[in-house]
C-alpha positions in Angstrom: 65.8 91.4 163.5 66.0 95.3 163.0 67.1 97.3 166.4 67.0 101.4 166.8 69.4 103.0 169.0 68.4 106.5 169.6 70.5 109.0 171.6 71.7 112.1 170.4 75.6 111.4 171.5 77.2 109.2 168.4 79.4 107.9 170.6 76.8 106.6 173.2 75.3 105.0 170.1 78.6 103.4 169.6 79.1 102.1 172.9 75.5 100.8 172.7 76.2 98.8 169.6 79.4 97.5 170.6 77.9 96.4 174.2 75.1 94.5 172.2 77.6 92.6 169.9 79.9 92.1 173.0 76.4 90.4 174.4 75.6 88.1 171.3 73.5 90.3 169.3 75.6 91.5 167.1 74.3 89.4 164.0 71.1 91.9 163.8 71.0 94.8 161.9 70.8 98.3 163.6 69.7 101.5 162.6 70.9 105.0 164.4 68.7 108.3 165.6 70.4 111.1 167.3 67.0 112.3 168.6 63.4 111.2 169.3 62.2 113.0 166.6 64.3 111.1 163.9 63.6 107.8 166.0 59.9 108.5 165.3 60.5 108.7 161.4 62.9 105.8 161.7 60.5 103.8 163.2 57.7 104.5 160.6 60.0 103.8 157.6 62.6 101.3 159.0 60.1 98.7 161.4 62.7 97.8 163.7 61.7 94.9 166.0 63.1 96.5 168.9 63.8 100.4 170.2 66.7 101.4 172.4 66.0 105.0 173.5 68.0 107.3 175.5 65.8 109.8 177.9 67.0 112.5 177.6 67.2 113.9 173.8 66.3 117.2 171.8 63.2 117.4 169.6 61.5 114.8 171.8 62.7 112.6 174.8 62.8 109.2 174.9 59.4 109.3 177.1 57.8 111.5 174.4 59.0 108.9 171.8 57.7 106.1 173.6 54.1 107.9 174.3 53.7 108.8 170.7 54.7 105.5 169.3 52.0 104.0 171.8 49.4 106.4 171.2 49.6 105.7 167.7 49.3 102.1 168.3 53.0 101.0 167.7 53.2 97.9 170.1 57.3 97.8 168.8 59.3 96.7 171.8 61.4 99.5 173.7 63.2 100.0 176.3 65.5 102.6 178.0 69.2 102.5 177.9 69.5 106.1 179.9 72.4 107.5 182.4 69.1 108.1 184.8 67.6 104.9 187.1 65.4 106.2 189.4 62.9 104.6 191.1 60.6 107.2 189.4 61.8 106.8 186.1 61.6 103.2 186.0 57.7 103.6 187.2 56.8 106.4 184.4 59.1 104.0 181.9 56.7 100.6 182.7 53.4 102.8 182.9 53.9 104.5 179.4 54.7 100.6 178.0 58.7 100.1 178.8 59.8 96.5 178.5 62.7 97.9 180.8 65.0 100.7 181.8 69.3 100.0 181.6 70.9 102.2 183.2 74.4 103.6 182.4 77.2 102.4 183.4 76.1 99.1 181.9 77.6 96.1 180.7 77.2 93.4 178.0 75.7 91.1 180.9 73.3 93.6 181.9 72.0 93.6 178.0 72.3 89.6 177.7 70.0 89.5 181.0 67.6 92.2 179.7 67.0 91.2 176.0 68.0 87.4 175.9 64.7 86.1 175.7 63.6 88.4 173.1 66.5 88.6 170.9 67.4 84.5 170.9 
């Protein structure tokens, strides 16, 4: 299984990866974008099974990533791992096709909780 982290701090991407091989994932390949607009390239010539997207990212947000993936009728799994939880957020995230919305600080039970049944 192929899994995009996109947020446009490396080291966030780092902590991301290491949090997912801390929760058992760590035997799937991954693939990086430090923006939505690289995500959106990454996604049409890497088909990962699964998109981890910050919000908040130049060139396009997570949220416009999300919208244009769907619009074009990517059904790829995504969800939102974002230092912003609102109540609000979460809503737009699920309307706009979200599986879910992790917010920072996390942990590598929060991820095992979230993606376990997907990622088996």
């Amino acid at each position: 299984m192929k899994i995009l982290i996109a947020d446009d701090s490396r080291v966030m991407r780092q902590i991301v990866l290491r949090t997912m091989r801390q929760a058992g994932f760590g035997h799937h390949d991954f693939v990086e974008a430090s923006d939505g607009a690289e995500a959106l390239d990454l996604v049409a010539s890497e088909s990962p099974d699964l998109v981890l997207s910050d919000w908040n990212m130049p060139n396009k947000t997570g949220i416009e990533l999300l919208r244009a993936l769907r619009v074009t009728g990517n059904p790829v799994p995504f969800g939102f791992v974002t230092s912003e939880g609102s109540d609000e957020m979460r809503q737009t995230a699920q309307e706009a096709g979200a599986m879910f919305l992790i917010a920072k600080p996390f942990t590598s039970d929060t991820f095992e909780s979230e993606l376990s049944g997907m990622l088996s």
